[in-house]
C-alpha positions as MATLAB code, in Angstrom:
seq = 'XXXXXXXXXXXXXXXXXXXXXXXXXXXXXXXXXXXXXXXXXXXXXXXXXXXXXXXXXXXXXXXXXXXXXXXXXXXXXXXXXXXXXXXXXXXXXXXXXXXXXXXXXXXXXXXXXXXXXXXXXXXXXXXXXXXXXXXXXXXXXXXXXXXXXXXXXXXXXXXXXXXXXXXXXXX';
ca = [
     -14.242   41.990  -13.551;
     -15.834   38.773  -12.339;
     -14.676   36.764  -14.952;
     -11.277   38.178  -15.097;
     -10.860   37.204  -11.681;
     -11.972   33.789  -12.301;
      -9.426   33.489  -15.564;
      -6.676   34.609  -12.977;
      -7.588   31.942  -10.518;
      -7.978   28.942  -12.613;
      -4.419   30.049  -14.497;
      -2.892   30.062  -10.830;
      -4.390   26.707   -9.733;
      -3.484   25.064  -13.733;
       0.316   26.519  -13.067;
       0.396   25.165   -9.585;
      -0.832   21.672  -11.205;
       2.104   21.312  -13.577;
       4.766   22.492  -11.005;
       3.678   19.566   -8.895;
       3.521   17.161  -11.750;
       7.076   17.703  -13.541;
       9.621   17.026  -10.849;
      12.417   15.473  -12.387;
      14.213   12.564  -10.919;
      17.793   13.657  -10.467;
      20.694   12.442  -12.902;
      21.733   10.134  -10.666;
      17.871    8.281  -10.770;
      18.139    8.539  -14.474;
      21.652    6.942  -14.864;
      20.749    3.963  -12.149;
      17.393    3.420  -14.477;
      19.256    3.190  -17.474;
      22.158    1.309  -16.366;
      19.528   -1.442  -14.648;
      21.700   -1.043  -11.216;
      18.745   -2.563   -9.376;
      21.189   -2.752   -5.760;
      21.831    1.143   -6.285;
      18.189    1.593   -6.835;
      17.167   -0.258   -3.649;
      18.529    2.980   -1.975;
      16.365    5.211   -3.702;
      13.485    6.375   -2.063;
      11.700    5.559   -5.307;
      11.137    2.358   -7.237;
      10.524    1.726  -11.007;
       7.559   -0.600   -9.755;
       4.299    1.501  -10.941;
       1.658   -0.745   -8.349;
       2.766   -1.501   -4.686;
       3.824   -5.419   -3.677;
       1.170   -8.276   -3.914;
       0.956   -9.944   -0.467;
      -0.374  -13.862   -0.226;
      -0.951  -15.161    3.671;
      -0.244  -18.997    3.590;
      -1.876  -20.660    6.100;
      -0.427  -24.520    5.872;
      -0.584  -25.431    2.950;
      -3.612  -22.820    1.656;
      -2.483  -19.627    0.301;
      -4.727  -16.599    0.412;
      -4.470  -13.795   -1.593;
      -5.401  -10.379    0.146;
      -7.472   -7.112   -1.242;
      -5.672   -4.284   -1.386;
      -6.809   -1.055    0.378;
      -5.606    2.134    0.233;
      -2.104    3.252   -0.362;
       0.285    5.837   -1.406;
       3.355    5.456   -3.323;
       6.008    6.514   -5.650;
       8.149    5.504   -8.495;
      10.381    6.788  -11.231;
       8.627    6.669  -14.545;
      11.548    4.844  -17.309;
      10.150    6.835  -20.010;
      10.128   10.294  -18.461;
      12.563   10.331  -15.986;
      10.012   11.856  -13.751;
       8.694   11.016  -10.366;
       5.777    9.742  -10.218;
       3.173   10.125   -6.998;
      -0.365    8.027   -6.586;
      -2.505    8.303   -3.411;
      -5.353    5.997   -3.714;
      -7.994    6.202   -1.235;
     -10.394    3.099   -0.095;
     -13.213    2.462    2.041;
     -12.408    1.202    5.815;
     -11.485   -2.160    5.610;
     -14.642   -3.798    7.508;
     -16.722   -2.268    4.819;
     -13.980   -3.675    1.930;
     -15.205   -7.211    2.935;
     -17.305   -9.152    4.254;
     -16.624  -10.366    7.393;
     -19.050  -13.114    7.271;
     -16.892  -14.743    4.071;
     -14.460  -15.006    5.831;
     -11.832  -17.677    5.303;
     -11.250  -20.734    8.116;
      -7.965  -20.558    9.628;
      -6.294  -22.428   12.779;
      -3.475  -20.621   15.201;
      -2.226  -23.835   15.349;
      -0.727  -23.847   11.618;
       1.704  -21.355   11.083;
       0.572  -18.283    9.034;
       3.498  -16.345    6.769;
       2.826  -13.539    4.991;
       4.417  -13.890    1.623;
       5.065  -10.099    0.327;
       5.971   -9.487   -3.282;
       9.103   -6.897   -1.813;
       9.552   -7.564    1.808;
       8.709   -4.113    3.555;
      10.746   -2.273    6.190;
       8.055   -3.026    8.542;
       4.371   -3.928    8.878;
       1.825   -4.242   11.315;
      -1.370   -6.379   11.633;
      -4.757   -4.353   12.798;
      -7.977   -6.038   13.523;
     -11.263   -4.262   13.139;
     -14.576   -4.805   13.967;
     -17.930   -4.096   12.432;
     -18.039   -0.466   13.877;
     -15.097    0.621   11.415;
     -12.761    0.768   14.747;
      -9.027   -0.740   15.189;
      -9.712   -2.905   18.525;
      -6.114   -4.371   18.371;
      -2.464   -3.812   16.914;
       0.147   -6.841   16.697;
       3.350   -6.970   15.154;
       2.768  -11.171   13.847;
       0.612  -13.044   13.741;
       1.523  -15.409   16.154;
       0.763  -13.055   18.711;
      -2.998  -12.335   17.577;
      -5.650  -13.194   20.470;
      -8.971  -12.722   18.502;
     -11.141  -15.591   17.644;
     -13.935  -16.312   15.476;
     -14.639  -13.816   12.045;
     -12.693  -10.796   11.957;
     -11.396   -8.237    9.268;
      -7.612   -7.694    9.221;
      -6.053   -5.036    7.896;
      -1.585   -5.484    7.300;
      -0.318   -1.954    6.835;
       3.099   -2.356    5.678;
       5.684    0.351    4.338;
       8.510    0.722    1.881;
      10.594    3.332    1.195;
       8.560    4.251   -2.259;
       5.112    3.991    0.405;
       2.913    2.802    2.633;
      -0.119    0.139    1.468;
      -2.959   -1.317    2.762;
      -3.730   -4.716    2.435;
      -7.520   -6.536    4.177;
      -8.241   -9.865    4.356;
     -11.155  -11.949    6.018;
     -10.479  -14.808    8.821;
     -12.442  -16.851   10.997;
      -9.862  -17.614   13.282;
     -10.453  -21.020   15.213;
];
């Protein structure tokens, strides 16, 4: 009886694997992908992009590439039509780097972040070495820590939301 009841159970979580795996994009997805209507695609609340934007901070004249964290987002698979979901996890971003490699910037240059796709919006965090926010800003420019901290630009999209850390020893 045991194992019949185990068969049963691992048949009803298998099924309820595949539901959640084959959900079609609708005709309309389909026809945009194959017609290459990037504008009408832009309204979708899915891209064809399998990996989230790169971001770069330039900081003067130095640009700085970024680590990304943890994310979640979606895109419609060419091939199959389908939608496709990925939720990737990461550690908290003080323990991503190091904060004591952290990379010599001055408030007095301007600092852009340069984002593959520009996202609806973002927002900079800064964490310290307990694994705890201690401050949310909208740019840069408006950032009041000094010295080596751990930043942590959480930006979203339509097809997501990603994670992106980066070091600074803000002078």
């Amino acid at each position: 009886m045991k194992k019949i009841s185990l068969i049963g159970i691992t048949l009803f979580l298998v099924s309820g694997l595949v539901a959640c795996s084959n959900s079609k994009a609708s005709i309309n997805e389909q026809n945009e992908i194959s017609n290459g209507d990037e504008k009408s695609q832009g309204a979708n609340l899915v891209t064809s992009n399998e990996k989230p934007p790169v971001l770069t901070i330039t900081v003067g004249e130095e640009i700085i590439n970024t680590y990304r964290g943890g994310y979640s987002w979606s895109y419609l698979d060419p091939k199959t039509g389908q939608t496709m979901g990925i939720e990737a996890d990461s550690l908290p971003p003080s323990e991503i780097l190091n904060v004591e490699d952290a990379i010599g910037v001055n408030l007095n240059q301007p600092i852009k972040l340069n984002f593959e796709k520009e996202p609806i919006e973002y927002e900079i965090r800064v964490w310290d070495n307990e694994n705890n926010v201690i401050a949310t800003y909208k740019d840069f420019d408006d950032v009041k820590e000094k010295g080596k901290t751990i930043y942590e630009i959480l930006a979203s999209w339509k097809a997501g939301k990603v994670s992106y850390v980066i070091a600074l020893n803000v002078q």
